[in-house]
Every structure is written in structure tokens, then in C-alpha cells.
N, C-alpha and C positions, 0 to 999 in steps of 0.2 A: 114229562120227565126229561132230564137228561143225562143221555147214556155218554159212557167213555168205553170206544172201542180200541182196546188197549193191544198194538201190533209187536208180536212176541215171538214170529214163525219166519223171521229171517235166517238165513242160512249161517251169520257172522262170516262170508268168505274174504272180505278184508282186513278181520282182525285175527283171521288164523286159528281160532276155537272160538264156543259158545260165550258169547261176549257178555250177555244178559245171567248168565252164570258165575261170573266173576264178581270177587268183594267191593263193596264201598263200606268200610270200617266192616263191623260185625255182621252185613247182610250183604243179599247178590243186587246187584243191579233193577233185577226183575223187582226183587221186593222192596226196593228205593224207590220206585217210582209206583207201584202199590200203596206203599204209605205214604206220600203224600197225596196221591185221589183220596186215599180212606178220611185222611184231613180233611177234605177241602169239602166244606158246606154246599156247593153251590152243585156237586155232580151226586146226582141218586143211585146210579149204578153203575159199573164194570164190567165188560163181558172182555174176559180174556181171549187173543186170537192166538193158541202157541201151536210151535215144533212139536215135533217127536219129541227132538231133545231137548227140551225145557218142561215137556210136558209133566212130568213126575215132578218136578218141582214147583212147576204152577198147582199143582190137585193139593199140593202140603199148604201152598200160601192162602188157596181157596177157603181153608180149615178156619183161619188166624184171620181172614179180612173180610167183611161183614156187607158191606156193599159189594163183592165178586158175584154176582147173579152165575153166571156160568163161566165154562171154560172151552171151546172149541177147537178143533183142528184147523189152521190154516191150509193156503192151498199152496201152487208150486209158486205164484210172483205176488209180487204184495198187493199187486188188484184184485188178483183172487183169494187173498186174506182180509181184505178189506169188505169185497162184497160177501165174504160168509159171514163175518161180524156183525155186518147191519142187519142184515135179511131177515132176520125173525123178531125187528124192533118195529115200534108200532108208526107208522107216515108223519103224526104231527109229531112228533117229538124232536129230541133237538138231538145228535148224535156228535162227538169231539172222537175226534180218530187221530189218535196219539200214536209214536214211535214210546215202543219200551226202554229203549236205546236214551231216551231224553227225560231223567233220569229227576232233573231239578227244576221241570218250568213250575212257576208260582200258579197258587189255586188264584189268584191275582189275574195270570195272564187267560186261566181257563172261562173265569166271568167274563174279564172283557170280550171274548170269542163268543159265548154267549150271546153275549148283550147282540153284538153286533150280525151274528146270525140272525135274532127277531126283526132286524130292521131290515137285512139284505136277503136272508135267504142262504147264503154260503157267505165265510171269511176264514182266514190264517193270520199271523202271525208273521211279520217279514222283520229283516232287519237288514244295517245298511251293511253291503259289501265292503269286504278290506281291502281286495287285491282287483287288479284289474281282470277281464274278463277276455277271453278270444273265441270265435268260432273259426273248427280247425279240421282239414279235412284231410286225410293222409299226412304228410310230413309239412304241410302248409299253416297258414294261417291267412283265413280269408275273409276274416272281416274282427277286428274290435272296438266292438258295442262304444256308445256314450254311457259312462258307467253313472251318470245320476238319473237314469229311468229303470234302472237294475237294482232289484232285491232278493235280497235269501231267502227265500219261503222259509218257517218252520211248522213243525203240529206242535200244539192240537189245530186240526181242519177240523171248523164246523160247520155244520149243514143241516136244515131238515130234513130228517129219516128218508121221506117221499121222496126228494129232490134226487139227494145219493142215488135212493134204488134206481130210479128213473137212469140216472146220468150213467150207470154201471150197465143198464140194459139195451140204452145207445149208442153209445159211445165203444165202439169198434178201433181200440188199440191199447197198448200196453204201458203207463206212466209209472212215474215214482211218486206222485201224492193225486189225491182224490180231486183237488181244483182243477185242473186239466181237463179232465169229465166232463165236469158242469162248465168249464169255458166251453169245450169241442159242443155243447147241446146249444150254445148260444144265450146262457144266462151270462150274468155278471157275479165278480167275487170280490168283495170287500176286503180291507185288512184294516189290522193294528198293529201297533206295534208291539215287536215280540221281545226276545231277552235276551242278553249274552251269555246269560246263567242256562238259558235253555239251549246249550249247545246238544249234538247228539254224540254218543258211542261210538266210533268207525274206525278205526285204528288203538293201536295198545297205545299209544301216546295219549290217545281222549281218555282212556283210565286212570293215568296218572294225573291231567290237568283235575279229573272228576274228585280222583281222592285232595287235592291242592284245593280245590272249592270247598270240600268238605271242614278244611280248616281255617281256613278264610272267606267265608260266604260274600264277606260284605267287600271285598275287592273287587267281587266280578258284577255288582251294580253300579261300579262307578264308570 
């Protein structure tokens, strides 16, 4: 099977309130990116990871979408939301661990994450940097990167089930995506390429580009 563990138990502390509860035309965020898994042929299930504060709202969207298998409690940092998501999915299966917050990737981009999980074992979703990059230490800047070995990661990260549990029961520190993990246990992680449309939620300004997508889709493929 392949699960979508769908991460919903952010705090929104840089968008200043629950950001996954805010509109895209007639619905919230949470359930924009709801409905397009429920579209997409390619993923058999959902397990929702929420907040508190989303959680009353995920148990109504549960009612209305037909692939949400369940809905869980996230923990306090998003590795700890991640490993309670996967944990009761079965080792061979193939698991896509999505930001809620990323609202329009194509069921397009979640095949190919697929595909190429069967062949590696783990992949994401990168795309090319706009700006340049610094590594910066106190009021310094002490090193910037050659920005063409430099990529955006985006989710869905996929993995097989086994792999994740493993790499989360290892893997002794605290990240913002799951590939990190499986780098720190010493496998390897593939990519493809990801989308401009698949931007994520992190500021009220990404609401307003989100609703600007929503009426012109076809600008943000070119």
C-alpha cells in the first residue's frame, strides 16, 4: 500500500495563527490538500498527524474523505509527529510524509516519489534555489556555498515504512524533514524533481500567493 502521512500538528508560529485553518476560496488549507490526495489514484490511504488545534476540524474532514484511515495526535517537534504517523504502518509499504501547509503538489509529483522510492529506498522532491545561500554564525557570515550543488528539498518524502521506523529509532537528533535520518544511518536518498506550485504555507504572504494560484494555476508551471 501506499500510505500519505499527512503533517498537520505544527504550531503555525510564523504565520501568527493556525495557518492550516485559514481559506483557499470555500475551504481551509487542511482540506485543500485533503482533496487533492483523495484525487490522486496512486495513494490508498491517509493518516492524519494534527494539533489540538486543528484537531476538531480534522475529525469533520475525516466524515467527508474516504481514504483518511485515521487521525492522530502529533507530538511536540515534527520528528515526533512524523514517527507517530508511521509507526503502526506495516514495513514493506511505501509511506509519503507530506507538510499540510503544501497545499497544491500534483498527484503527478506524488507518483514520481513513488516510483523512485521502489528503486532507492528513500527520495524527495528538490527544486532549484533563487537566492543565494550563507552559513552564518552570530553577526558573521562564514562561508557561501557554490549555489549549483544546493537544492530546496520539498515533501512528500518517501520511504519504505521499515526504513523510516528504523532511521527514527537511530538516528539520535532533531531535523526538519525525515531524509536527514536515513542520511545520518548511512543510506542514500534520491530525488526528483519537485514543483513551484508545491510551495509551502509559512507566512500570511504564502496565503495570498496560495489564493493567486488558485486563479491562475497554469502561471506557476511555467
Amino acid at each position: 500500500m501506499i500510505h500519505v502521512v499527512l503533517l498537520a500538528a505544527g504550531r503555525s508560529e510564523r504565520y501568527g495563527k493556525p495557518k492550516l485553518l485559514e481559506k483557499l476560496g470555500s475551504i481551509s488549507v487542511l482540506e485543500m490538500s485533503l482533496r487533492n490526495l483523495q484525487n490522486c489514484s496512486v495513494i490508498d490511504d491517509v493518516v492524519i498527524v494534527s494539533s489540538d488545534v486543528v484537531m476538531e476540524h480534522a475529525v469533520g474532514l475525516f466524515k467527508r474523505y474516504s481514504k483518511v484511515s485515521k487521525i492522530v495526535k502529533g507530538g511536540k517537534t515534527r520528528r515526533e509527529s512524523s514517527k507517530i504517523g508511521v509507526e503502526s504502518l506495516m514495513d514493506d509499504d511505501i509511506v509519503l510524509i507530506h507538510d499540510a501547509a503544501r497545499p497544491f503538489a500534483s498527484c503527478s509529483l506524488f507518483g514520481k516519489v513513488v516510483e523512485k522510492v521502489k528503486i532507492c529506498g528513500a527520495a524527495v522532491p528538490v527544486v532549484e534555489l533563487r537566492d543565494t545561500v550563507a552559513v552564518v554564525e552570530g553577526r558573521e557570515i562564514l562561508e557561501i556555498p557554490n549555489r549549483k550543488r544546493l537544492k530546496a528539498i520539498q515533501t512528500p518524502q518517501g520511504f519504505f515504512v521499515g526504513l523510516i521506523k528504523k532511521a527514527h529509532e537511530i538516528a539520535d537528533l532533531e531535523v526538519t524533514d525525515d531524509s536527514k535520518l536515513v542520511l545520518r544511518m548511512g543510506k542514500k536518498v534520491c530525488f526528483v524533481e519537485g514543483e513551484v506550485r508545491n510551495f509551502k504555507i509559512t507566512f500570511p504572504i504564502d496565503l495570498l500567493i496560495a489564493r493567486a494560484f488558485l486563479e491562475n494555476p497554469e502561471e506557476f508551471d511555467r
